[in-house]
C-alpha positions as CSV (number, residue, x, y, z in Angstrom):
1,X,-6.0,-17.1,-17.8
2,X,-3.2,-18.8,-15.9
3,X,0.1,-17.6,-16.9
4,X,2.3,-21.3,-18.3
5,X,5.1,-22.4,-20.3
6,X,3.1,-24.0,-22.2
7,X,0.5,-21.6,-24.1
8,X,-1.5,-22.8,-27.3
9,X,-1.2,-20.0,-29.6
10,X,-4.1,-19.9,-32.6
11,X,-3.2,-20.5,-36.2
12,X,-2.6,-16.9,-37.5
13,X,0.2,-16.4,-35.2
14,X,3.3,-17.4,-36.9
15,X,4.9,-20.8,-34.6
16,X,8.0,-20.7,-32.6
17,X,10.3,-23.6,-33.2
18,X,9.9,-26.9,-32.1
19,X,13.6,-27.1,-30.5
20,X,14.5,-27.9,-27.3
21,X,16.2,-25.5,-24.8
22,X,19.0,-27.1,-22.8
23,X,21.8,-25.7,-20.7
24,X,25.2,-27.4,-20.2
25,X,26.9,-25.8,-17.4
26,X,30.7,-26.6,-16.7
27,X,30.5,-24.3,-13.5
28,X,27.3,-23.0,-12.0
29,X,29.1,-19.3,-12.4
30,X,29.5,-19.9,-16.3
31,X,26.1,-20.3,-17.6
32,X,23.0,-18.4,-16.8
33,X,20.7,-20.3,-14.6
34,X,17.5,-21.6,-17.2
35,X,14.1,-21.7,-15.9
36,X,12.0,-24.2,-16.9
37,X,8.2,-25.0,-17.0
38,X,6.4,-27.5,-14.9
39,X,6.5,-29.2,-18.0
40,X,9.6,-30.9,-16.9
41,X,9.7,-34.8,-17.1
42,X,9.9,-36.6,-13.6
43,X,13.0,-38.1,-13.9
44,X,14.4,-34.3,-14.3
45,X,12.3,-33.0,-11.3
46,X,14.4,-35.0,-8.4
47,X,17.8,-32.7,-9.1
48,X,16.0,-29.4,-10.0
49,X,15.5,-26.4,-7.6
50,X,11.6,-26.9,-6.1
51,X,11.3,-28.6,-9.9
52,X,12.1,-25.2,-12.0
53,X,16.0,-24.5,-12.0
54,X,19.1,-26.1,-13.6
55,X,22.3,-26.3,-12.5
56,X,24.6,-28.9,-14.2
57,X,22.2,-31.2,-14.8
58,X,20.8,-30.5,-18.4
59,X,17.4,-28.8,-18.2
60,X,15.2,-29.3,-21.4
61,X,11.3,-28.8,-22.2
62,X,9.7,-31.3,-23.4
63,X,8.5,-31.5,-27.0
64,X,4.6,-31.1,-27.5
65,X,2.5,-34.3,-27.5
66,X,1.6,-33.4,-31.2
67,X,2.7,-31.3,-34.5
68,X,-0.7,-30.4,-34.4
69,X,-0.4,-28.8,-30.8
70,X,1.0,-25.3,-31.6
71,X,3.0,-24.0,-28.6
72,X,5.0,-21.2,-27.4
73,X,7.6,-21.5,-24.8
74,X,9.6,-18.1,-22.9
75,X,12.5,-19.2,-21.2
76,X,13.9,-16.5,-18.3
77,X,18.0,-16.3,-18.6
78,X,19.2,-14.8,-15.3
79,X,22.5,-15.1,-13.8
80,X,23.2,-17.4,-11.1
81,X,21.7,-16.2,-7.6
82,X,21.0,-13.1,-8.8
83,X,19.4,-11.0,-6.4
84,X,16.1,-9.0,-7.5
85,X,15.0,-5.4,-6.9
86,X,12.6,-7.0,-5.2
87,X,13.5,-7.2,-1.3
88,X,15.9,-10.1,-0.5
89,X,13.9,-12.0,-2.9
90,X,16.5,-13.7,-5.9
91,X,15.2,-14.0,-9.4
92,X,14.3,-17.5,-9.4
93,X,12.1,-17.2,-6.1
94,X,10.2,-13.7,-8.0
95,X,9.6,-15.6,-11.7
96,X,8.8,-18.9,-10.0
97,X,6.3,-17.0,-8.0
98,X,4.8,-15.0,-10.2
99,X,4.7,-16.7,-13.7
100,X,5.6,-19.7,-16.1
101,X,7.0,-17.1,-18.7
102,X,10.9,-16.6,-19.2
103,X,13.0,-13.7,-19.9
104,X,16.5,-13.0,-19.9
105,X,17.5,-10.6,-17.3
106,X,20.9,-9.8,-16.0
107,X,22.7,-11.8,-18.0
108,X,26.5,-10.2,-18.8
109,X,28.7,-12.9,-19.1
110,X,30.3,-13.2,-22.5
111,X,30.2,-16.9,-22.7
112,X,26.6,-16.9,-21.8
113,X,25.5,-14.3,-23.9
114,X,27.1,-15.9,-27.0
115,X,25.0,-19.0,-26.2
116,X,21.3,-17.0,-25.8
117,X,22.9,-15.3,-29.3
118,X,23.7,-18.6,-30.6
119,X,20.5,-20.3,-29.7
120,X,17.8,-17.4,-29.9
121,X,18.6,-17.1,-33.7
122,X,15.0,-18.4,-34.6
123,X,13.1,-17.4,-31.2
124,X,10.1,-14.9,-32.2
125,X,10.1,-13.3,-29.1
126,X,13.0,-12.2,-26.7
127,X,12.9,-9.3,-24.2
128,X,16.1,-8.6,-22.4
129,X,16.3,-6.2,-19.3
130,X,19.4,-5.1,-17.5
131,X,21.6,-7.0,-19.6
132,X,24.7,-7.4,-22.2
133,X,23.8,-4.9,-25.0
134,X,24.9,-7.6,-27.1
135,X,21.7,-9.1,-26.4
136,X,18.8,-7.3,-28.4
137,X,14.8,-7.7,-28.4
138,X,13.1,-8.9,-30.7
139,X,8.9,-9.1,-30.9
140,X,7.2,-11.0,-33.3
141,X,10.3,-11.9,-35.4
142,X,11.6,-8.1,-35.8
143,X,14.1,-6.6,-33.7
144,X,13.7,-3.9,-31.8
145,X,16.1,-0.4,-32.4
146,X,17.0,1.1,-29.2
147,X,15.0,3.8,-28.2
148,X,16.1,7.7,-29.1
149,X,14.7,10.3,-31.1
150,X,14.7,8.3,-33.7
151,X,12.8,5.5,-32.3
152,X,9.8,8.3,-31.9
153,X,9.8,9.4,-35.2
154,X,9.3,5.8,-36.2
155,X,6.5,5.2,-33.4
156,X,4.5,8.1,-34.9
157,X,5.1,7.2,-38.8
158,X,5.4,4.1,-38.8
159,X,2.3,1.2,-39.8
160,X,2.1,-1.7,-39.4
161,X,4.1,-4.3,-37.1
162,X,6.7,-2.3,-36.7
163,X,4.8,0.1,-35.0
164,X,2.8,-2.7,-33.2
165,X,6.3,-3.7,-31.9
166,X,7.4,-0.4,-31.0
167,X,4.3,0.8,-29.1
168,X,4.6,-2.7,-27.8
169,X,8.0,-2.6,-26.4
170,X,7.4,0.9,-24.6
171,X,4.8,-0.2,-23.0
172,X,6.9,-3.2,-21.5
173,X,9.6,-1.0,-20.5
174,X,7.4,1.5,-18.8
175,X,5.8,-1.5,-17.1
176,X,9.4,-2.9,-16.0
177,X,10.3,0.5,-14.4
178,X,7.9,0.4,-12.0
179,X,9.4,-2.3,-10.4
180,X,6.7,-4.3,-9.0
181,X,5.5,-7.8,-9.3
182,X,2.3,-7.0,-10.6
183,X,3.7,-4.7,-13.3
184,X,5.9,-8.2,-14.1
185,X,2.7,-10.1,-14.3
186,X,1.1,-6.9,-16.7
187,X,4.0,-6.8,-18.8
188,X,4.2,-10.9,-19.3
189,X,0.3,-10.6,-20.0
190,X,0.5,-8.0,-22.5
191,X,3.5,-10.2,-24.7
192,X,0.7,-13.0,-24.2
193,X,-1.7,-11.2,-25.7
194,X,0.3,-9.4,-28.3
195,X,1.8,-12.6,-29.9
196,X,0.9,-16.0,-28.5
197,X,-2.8,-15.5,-28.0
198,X,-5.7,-13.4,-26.7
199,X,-5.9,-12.7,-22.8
200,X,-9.4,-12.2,-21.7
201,X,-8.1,-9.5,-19.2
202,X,-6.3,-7.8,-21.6
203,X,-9.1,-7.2,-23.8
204,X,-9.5,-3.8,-23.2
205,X,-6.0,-3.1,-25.2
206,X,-7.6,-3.6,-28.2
207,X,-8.8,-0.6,-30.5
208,X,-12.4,0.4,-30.5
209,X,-14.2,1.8,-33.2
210,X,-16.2,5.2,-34.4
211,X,-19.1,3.9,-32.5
212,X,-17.2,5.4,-29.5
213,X,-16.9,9.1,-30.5
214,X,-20.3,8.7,-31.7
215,X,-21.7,7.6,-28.6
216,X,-19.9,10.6,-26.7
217,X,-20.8,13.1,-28.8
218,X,-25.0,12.0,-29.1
219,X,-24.6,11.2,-25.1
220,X,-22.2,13.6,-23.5
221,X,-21.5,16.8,-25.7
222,X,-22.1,19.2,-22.6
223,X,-19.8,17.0,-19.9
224,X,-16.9,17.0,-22.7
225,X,-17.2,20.3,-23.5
226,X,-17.4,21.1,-19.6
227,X,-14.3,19.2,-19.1
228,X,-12.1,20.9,-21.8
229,X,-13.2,24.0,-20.1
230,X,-11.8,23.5,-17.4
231,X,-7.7,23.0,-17.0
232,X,-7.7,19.9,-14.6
233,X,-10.0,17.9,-16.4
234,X,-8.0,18.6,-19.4
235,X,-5.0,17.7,-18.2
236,X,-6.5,14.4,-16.7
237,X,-7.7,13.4,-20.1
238,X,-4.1,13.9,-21.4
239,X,-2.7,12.1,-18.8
240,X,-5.0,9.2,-19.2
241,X,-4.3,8.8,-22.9
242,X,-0.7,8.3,-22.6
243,X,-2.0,5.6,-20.1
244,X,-2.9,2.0,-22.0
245,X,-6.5,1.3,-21.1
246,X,-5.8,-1.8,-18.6
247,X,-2.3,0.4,-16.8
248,X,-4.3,0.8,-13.3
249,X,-1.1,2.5,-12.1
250,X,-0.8,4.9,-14.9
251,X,-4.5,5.3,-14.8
252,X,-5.1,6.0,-11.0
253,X,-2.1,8.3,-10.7
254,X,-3.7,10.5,-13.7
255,X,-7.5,10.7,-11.9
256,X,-6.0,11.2,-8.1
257,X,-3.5,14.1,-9.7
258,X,-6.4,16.0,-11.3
259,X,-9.5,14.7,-9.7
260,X,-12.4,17.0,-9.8
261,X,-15.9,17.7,-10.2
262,X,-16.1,17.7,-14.2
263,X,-14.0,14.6,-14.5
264,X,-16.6,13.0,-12.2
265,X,-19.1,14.1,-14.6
266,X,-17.4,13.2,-17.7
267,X,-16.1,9.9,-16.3
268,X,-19.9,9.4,-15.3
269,X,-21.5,10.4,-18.3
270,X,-19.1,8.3,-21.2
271,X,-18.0,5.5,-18.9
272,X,-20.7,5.2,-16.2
273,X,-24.0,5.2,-18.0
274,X,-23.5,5.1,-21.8
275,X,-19.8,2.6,-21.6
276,X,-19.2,4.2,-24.7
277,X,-16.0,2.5,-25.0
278,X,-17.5,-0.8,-24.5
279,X,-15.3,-1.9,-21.7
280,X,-15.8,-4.7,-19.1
281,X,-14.4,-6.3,-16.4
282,X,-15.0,-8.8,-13.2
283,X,-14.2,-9.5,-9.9
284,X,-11.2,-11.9,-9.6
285,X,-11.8,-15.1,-8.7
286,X,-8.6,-16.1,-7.7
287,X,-7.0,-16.5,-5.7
288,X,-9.7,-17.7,-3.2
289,X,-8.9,-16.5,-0.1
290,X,-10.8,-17.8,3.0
291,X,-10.8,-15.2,6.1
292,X,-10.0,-16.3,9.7
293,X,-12.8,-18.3,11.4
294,X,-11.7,-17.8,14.6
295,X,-11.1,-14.9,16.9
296,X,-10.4,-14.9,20.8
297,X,-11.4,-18.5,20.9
298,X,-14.8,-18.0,19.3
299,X,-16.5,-18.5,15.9
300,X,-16.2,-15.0,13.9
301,X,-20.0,-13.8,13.6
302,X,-20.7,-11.1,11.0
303,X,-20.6,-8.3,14.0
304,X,-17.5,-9.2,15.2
305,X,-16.0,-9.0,11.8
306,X,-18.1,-5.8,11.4
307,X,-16.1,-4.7,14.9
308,X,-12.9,-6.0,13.9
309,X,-13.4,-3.6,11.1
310,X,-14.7,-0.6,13.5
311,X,-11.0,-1.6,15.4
312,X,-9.5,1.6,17.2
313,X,-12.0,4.0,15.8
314,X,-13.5,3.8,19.6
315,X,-10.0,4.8,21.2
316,X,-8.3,6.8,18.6
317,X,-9.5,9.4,15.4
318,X,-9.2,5.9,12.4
319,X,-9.9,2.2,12.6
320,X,-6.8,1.0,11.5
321,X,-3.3,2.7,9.5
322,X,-1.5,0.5,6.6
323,X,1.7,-0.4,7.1
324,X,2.2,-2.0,3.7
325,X,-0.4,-2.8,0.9
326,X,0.5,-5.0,-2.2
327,X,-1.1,-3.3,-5.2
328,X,0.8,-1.0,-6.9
329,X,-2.1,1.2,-8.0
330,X,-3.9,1.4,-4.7
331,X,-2.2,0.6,-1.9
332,X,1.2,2.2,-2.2
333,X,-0.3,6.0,-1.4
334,X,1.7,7.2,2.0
335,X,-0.4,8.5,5.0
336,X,-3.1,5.9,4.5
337,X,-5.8,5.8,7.5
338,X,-8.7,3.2,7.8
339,X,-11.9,4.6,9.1
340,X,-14.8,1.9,9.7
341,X,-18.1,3.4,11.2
342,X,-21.3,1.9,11.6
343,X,-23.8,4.7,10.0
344,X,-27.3,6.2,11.5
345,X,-29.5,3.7,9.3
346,X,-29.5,0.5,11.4
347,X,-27.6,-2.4,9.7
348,X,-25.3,-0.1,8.0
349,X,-21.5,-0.1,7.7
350,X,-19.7,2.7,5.9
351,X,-15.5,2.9,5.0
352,X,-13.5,6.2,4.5
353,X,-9.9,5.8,3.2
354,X,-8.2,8.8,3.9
355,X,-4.8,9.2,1.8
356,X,-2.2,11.0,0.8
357,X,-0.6,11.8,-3.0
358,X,2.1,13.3,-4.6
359,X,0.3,14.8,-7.9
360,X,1.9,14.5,-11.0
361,X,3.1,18.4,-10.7
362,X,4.2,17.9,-7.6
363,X,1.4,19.1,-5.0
364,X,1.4,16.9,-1.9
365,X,-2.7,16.9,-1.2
366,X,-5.1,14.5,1.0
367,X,-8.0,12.5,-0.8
368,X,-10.6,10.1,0.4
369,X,-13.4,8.1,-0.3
370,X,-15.9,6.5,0.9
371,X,-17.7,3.1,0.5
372,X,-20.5,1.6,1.3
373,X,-20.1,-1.8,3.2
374,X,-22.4,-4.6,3.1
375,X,-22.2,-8.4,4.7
376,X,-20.9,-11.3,2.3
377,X,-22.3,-14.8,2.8
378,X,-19.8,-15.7,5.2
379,X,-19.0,-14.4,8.1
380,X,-15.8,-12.3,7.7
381,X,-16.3,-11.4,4.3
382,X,-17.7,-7.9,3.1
383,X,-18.9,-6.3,-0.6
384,X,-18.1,-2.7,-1.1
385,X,-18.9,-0.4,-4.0
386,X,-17.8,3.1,-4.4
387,X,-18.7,5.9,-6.6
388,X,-15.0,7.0,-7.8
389,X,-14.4,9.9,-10.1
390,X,-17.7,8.8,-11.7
391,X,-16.8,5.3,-12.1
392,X,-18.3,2.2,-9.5
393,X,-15.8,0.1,-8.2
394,X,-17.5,-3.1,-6.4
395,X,-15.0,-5.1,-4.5
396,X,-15.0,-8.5,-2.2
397,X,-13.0,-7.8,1.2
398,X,-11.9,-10.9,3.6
399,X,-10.7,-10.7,7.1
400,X,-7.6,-12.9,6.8
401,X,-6.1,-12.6,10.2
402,X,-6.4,-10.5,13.3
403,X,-5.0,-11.5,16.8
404,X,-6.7,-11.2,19.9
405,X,-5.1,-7.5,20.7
406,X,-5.6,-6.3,17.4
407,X,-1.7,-5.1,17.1
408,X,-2.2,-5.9,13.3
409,X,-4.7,-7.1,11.1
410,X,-4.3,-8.8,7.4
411,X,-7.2,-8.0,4.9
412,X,-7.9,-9.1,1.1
413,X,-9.8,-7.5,-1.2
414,X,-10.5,-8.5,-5.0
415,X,-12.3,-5.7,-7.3
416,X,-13.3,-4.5,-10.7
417,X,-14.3,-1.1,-12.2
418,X,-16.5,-2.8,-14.8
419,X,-17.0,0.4,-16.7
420,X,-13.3,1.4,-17.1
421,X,-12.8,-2.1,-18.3
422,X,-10.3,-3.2,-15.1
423,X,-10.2,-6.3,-12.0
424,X,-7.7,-5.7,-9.6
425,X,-6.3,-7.6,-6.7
426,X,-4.7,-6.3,-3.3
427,X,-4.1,-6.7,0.2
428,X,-2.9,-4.5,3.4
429,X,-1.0,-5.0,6.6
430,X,-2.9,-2.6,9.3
431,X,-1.8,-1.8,12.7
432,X,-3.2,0.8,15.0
433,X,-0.2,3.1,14.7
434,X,1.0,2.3,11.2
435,X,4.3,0.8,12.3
436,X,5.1,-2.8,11.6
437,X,3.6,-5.6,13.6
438,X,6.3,-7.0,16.4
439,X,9.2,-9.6,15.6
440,X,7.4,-11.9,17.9
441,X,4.0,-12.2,15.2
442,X,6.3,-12.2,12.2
443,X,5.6,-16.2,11.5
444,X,2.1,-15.4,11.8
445,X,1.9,-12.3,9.5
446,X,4.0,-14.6,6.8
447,X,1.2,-17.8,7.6
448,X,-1.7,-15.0,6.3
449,X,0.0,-13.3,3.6
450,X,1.0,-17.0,1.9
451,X,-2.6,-17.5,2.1
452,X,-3.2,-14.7,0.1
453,X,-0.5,-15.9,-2.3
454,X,1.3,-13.2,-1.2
455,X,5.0,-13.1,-0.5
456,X,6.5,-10.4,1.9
457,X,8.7,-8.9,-0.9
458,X,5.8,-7.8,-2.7
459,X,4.2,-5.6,-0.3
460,X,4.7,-1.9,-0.6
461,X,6.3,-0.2,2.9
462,X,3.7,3.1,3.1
463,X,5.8,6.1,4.3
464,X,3.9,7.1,7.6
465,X,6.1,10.3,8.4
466,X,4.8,13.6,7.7
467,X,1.1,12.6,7.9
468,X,0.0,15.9,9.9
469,X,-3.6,17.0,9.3
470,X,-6.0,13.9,8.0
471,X,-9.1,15.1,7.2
472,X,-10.4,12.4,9.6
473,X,-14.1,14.3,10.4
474,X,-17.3,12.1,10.3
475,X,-20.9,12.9,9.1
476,X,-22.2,14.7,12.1
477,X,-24.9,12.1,12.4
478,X,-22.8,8.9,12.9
479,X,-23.3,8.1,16.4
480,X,-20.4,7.3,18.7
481,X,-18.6,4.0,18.0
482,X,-18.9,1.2,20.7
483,X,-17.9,-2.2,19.6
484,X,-17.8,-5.4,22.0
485,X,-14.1,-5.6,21.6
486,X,-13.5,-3.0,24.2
487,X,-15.6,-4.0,26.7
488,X,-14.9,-3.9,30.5
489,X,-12.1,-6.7,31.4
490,X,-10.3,-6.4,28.4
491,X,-6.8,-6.1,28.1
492,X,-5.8,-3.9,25.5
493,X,-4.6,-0.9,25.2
494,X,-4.6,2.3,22.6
C-alpha cells in the first residue's frame, strides 16, 4: 500500500469531516507552512513548492468526488523552513519524500497554534511532536493524557479504546525517537492501519488467537522449556515482547543482544516449521531498482557481477566495508565488513557479514552470518537466503553502481523473513576501506542512491573506529580468490 492523502477508509471507521483545510498567511514567518496532497487542483500547482507547499497563496484539498467516497486526509503543520533531524534535509523535503500523510511538528508560534486549535476541533486524528504543549493528541476522537505513572496504570487497566489509543500512541512515540525515515514511514503506517484502514504490511499487529499457544505447546514443549532454562533465551523472549511484531528495529536489536543456540532452536521450532503465530510476509516489490549494465565499458555478465562482489577479498582480509547503509534495523551496526567468496562446489557463491553490536546490557561483541548466494535472472542481480536465529531470511540484491576502480560500490537489497511475519528494504555505500567515496564521485554516488529512491540524508554513517579483531577466517576449504578484475595491466590499487 502506497502511503496518500487521500485514503478510502471502510464504513465501521467513524468519517473525518468533509471541511476543507486552508492557510492564509499574512507573512510566511506567521503561519505554519501546510502540506498538501497531490490532490491539489492545477490551477494551485503553478505557485506551490514542487506542487506540495503553501506560502501566501491559500492551499486547500479538494473535496471528494462523492458523499459516498469516505476519505481521510492528515495534514503535516511544521514551521516555516524548519530544519529536520535529519541531515541538512528541511521538513518539507523529509514528508514530501517519504509520505502523503501530515502531522504537525514544530509548530510554537502562538498565533499558529490557536489556528490548528481553532480548526482541529473536529479532526479524529492529530499527533503533534516537538511542539506547543497547547497542542494535544488526539486518536480516534479521544485525546491523549500525557504520559506518567499515571498513564501506565491506565495502559494496564484500562479496555477498550482508550487502551487501544494508549498502546497506540507509545508505540508512535517509540517509533519517533528513533529518528529515522523509516521509523516515520512505520509510525504513519501503523495510524493507517489503526484508524483509516487496514495495511496489508501491518497485518502482523493484529492479535492472534489460542490456536497459537496450542500449537507451541503440542509442537515445541522441549525448545520452550529449553529456552526458559536458559538466561539468554529468556531474556530475548522478554525483550521481543515489548517489541510490536512488525518493529524490525526493536526486534533485531533483542535477537543480536541475546543470540544463542536455544533461541535458534525455539525460533526454529514455533516460527520456522510450525508458524504457529500465523505470520507472513513478502519480498518488496518496490521500489524496482535496475542494477548497472555496464562496467569498464562492457556488458555486466553474471561473473563479473559475481567478481564485483568477490571486490578486494583478493588483495585485502573482506570484499568490501560499509560506509553507510539505509535500514535502520540492519545496516546501522558499526564495524561492518563484506566478505564475498566463491565456495569449493563449482557454481557457488557464499556472503559472510561480519558486524559489530552494542547489546542491550552493554557488551560490545562481533556477529556474523552467512548466506548463500545464487544468480537472479539478470545479470547483476543475486537471491540470498540465510538461516538467522532459526528464522530464513530470502532477499533480492542488485548491483546499482560500481566504477571502474572499485573506490565504492552502491548495492540494493529487498527481503522478507516470511515466518516472523516482516519485508524489509535497505541499501549500503561500500568502499574498500570504509571511508567515504571521494568529493570528485559525489554526483555519481547521489545519481545511484536516487535510483534507489534513496536520499543521502537517510543513510546511516557506520562508525568504522575501533573495529580491531574481525573474526574474518574462512572455511578452510575455500580456495584462494582470483577474480578477472585484478588481472595483469590493471590499474588499481589496495
Amino acid at each position: 500500500m502506497q502511503l496518500s492523502s487521500w485514503v478510502k477508509r471502510p464504513s465501521a471507521v467513524p468519517n473525518l469531516p468533509h471541511t476543507t483545510w486552508s492557510c492564509r498567511s499574512k507573512a510566511r514567518t506567521v503561519f505554519p507552512v501546510v502540506f498538501c496532497s497531490r490532490a491539489l487542483r492545477k490551477d494551485q500547482r503553478a505557485s506551490q513548492i514542487r506542487g506540495f507547499a503553501c506560502s501566501s497563496t491559500p492551499c486547500s484539498v479538494d473535496e471528494p468526488s462523492s458523499a459516498s467516497e469516505a476519505v481521510a486526509r492528515l495534514v503535516a503543520f511544521v514551521e516555516d523552513e524548519a530544519s529536520s533531524f535529519l541531515g541538512q534535509a528541511t521538513w518539507e523535503e523529509v514528508m514530501e519524500h517519504t509520505a502523503d500523510i501530515w502531522i504537525i511538528i514544530g509548530v510554537r508560534n502562538v498565533e499558529a497554534v490557536g489556528w490548528i486549535c481553532n480548526k482541529s476541533g473536529n479532526i479524529q486524528n492529530v499527533i503533534c511532536f516537538d511542539a506547543s504543549p497547547e497542542l494535544r493528541n488526539k486518536l480516534n476522537g479521544i485525546y491523549v493524557p500525557d504520559r506518567n505513572v499515571l498513564t501506565g496504570l491506565l495502559t494496564s487497566f484500562s479496555g477498550g479504546d482508550l487502551k487501544e489509543t494508549l498502546l497506540t500512541m507509545s508505540l508512535v512515540e517509540e517509533a519517533w525517537s528513533r529518528r529515522n525515515s523509516d521509523d516515520i514511514r512505520f509510525m504513519l503506517l501503523v495510524l493507517i492501519d489503526r484508524y483509516v484502514t487496514p495495511v496489508e504490511s501491518l497485518k502482523n499487529l493484529r492479535a492472534q488467537d489460542l490456536s497459537t499457544l496450542k500449537c507451541m505447546i503440542k509442537n515445541c514443549s522441549s525448545q520452550i522449556l529449553a529456552c526458559l532454562s536458559n538466561s539468554n533465551c529468556r531474556k530475548a523472549i522478554i525483550c521481543l515482547n515489548n517489541c510490536a511484531p512488525t518493529d524490525q528495529v526493536c526486534s533485531y536489536r533483542c535477537i543480536a543482544s541475546y543470540e544463542c543456540s536455544e533461541l535458534e532452536a525455539f525460533s526454529l521450532c514455533v516460527l520456522q516449521k510450525h508458524n504457529c503465530l500465523g505470520l507472513s510476509a513478502e519480498i518488496p516489490s518496490q521500489p524496482d531498482v535496475k542494477p548497472m549494465e555496464v562496467f569498464r565499458g562492457v556488458p555486466i555478465t553474471h561473473s563479473i557481477a559475481e567478481d564485483i562482489f568477490v571486490g578486494w577479498l583478493e588483495k585485502l582480509e573482506w570484499s568490501w566495508r560499509v560506509v553507510a547503509g539505509q535500514n535502520p534495523a540492519y545496516d546501522q551496526f558499526p564495524c561492518q565488513f563484506q566478505i564475498f567468496y566463491r565456495g569449493a562446489a563449482r557454481g557457488s557463491l557464499w556472503y559472510v557479514p561480519v558486524f559489530r553490536i552494542k547489546t542491550l546490557d552493554g557488551r560490545l561483541i562481533w556477529r556474523k552470518r552467512r548466506y548463500r548466494v545464487r544468480r537472479g535472472e539478470t545479470a547483476g542481480t543475486f537471491h540470498f537466503s540465510v538461516l538467522d536465529n532459526g528464522v530464513v531470511s530470502q532477499e533480492y540484491w542488485r548491483i546499482v553502481d560500481v566504477p571502474d576502480d572499485l573506490s565504492w560500490g552502491l548495492f540494493f537489497y529487498s527481503g522478507a523473513a516470511a515466518a516472523a511475519g516482516q519485508s524489509y528494504t535497505g541499501a549500503v555505500l561500500v568502499t574498500p576501506d570504509g571511508q567515504w567515496p571521494p568529493e570528485s564521485e559525489e554526483k555519481r554516488v547521489l545519481a545511484a542512491l536516487d535510483r534507489c529512491g534513496i536520499k543521502s540524508w537517510e543513510l546511516y554513517n557506520v562508525n568504522n573506529a575501533y573495529c580491531e579483531g574481525p573474526p574474518l577466517e574462512l572455511p578452510k576449504d575455500v580456495p584462494r580468490q582470483r577474480t578477472s578484475l585484478w588481472s595483469e595491466g590493471t590499474n588499481i590499487t589496495a
